[in-house]
C-alpha positions as CSV (number, residue, x, y, z in Angstrom):
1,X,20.5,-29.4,-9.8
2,X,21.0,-25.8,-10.7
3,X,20.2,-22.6,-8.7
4,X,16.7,-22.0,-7.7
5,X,15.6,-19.3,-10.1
6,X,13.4,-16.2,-8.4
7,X,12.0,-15.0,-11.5
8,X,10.6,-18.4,-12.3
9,X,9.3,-19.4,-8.9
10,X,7.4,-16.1,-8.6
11,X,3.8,-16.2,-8.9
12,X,1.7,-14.6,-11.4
13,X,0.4,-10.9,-11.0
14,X,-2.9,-10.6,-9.1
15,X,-5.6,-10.1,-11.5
16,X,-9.0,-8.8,-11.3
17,X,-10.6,-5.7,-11.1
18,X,-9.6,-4.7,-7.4
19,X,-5.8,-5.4,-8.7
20,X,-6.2,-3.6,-11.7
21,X,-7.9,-0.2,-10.1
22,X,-5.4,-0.5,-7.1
23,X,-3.0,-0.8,-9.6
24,X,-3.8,2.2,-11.8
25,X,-4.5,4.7,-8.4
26,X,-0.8,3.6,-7.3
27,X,0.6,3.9,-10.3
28,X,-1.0,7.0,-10.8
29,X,0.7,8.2,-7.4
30,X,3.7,7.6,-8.3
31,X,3.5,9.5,-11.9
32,X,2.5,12.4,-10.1
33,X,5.2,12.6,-7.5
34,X,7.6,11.9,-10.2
35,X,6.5,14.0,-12.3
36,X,6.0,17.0,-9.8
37,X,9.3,16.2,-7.9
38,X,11.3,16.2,-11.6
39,X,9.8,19.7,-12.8
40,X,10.5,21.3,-9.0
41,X,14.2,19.8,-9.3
42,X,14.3,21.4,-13.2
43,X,13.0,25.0,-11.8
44,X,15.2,25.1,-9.0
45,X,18.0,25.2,-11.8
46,X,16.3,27.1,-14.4
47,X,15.2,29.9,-11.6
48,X,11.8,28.9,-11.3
49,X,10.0,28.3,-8.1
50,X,7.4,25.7,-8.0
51,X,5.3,26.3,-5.2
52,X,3.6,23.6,-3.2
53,X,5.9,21.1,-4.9
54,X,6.2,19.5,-2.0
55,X,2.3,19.1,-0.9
56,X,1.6,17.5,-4.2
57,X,4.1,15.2,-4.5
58,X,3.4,14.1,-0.2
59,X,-0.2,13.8,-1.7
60,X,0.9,11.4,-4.6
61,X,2.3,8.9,-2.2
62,X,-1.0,8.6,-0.4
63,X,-2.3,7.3,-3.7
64,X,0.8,5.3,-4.1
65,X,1.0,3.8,-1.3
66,X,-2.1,3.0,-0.8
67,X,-2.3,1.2,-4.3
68,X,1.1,-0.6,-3.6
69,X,-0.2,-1.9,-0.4
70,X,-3.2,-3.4,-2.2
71,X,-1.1,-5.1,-4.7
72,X,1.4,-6.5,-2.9
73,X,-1.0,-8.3,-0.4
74,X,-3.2,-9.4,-3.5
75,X,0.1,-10.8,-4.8
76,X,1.2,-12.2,-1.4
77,X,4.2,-10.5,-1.5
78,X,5.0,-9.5,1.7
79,X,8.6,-9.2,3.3
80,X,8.6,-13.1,4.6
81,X,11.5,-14.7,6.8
82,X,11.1,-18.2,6.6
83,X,14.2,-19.3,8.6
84,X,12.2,-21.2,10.9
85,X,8.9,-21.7,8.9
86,X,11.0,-23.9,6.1
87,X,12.4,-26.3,9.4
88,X,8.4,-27.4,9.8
89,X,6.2,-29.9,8.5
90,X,4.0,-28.2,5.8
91,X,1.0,-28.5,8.6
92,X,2.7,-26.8,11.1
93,X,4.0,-23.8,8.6
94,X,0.3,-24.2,7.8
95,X,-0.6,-23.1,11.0
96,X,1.8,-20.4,11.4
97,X,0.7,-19.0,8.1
98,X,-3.1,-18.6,9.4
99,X,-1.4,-17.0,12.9
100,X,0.6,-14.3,10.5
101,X,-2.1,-13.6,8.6
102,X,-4.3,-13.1,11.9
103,X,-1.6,-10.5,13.7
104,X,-1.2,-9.2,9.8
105,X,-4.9,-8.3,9.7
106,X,-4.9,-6.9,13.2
107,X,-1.9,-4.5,12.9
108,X,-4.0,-3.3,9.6
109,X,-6.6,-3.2,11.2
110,X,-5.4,-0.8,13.9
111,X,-4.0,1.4,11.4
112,X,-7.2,1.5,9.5
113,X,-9.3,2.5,13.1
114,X,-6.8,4.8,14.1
115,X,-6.5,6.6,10.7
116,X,-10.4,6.8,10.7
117,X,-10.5,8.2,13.9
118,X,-8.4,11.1,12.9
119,X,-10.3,11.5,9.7
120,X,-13.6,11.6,11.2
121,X,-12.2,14.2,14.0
122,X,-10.5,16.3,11.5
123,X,-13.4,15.9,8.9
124,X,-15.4,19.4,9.7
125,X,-11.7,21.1,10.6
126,X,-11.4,22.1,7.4
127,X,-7.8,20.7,7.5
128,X,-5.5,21.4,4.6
129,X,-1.7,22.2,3.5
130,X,-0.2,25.3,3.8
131,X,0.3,26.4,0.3
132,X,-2.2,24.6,-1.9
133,X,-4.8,24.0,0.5
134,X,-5.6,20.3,-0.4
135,X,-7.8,18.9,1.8
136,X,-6.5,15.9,4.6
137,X,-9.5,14.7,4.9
138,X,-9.9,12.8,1.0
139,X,-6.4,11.7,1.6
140,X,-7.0,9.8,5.0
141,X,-9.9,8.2,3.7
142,X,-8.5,6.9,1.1
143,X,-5.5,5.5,3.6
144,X,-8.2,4.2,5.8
145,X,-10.0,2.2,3.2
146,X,-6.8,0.7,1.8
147,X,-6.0,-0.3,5.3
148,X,-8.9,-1.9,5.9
149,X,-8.8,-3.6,2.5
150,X,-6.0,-4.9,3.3
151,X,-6.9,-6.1,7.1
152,X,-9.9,-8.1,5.5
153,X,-7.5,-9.5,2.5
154,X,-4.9,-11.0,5.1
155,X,-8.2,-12.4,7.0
156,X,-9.5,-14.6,3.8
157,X,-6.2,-15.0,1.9
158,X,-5.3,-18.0,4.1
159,X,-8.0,-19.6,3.0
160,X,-7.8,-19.0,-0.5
161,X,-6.2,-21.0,-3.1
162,X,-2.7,-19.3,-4.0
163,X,-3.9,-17.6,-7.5
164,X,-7.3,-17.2,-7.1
């Protein structure tokens, strides 16, 4: 008996379309904040001021987060201590599973109706950043729907078959 292998004993990469475009609008995040992040930190020793650096990049890691929040609860993923979950029976683990899946989709949940409610409030503000005036309101809506993608994803995941 050798040591349990992590690589191995992960499971596959969600699939499907919802993966796939969560994927690509994360991924796209993150390019864009490193991208934006790497030229500001080049003109700042070259002598060149790139305005509203900062703006772009904190609106980049909407997008990213958002996407990476998708993917890793398609992938089931999730930060996990199973210290007392791995002393049950498998029914009783079971059980708890559905239970942290319930709070899980709750706490989302929350997040998803209080970030609407500031969206919706804000929405005829005519809210934007300082320098390059992008608009809060695209960027909370796309929070709140990931949230609440991801409240109803905990909710039928338990059910699910682990893959499908």
């Amino acid at each position: 008996m050798g040591k349990p292998n992590p690589v191995a004993d992960r499971p596959p990469p969600p699939q499907g379309p919802l993966a796939r475009a969560a994927f690509l609008v994360g991924g796209a995040g993150l390019l864009i904040a490193t991208l934006i992040d790497s030229l500001a930190v080049l003109g700042r020793h070259t002598g060149f001021a790139f305005l509203g650096s900062i703006e772009i990049v904190q609106s980049a890691v909407v997008l990213a987060a958002s996407g990476a929040i998708i993917v890793a609860t398609l992938a089931r993923s999730h930060a996990a201590v199973h210290i007392l979950t791995d002393r049950l029976s498998p029914a009783a683990a079971g059980r708890l599973a559905h239970i942290a899946a319930a709070l899980a989709a709750i706490v989302f949940l929350c997040m998803a109706i209080g970030s609407g409610w500031l969206m919706v409030e804000g929405w005829g503000g005519h809210e934007r950043t300082e320098l390059l005036h992008i608009p809060f309101r695209w960027l909370r809506l796309i929070w709140t729907l990931a949230a609440a993608l991801v409240a109803v994803l905990f909710l039928i995941q338990p059910w699910r078959r682990r893959g499908a």
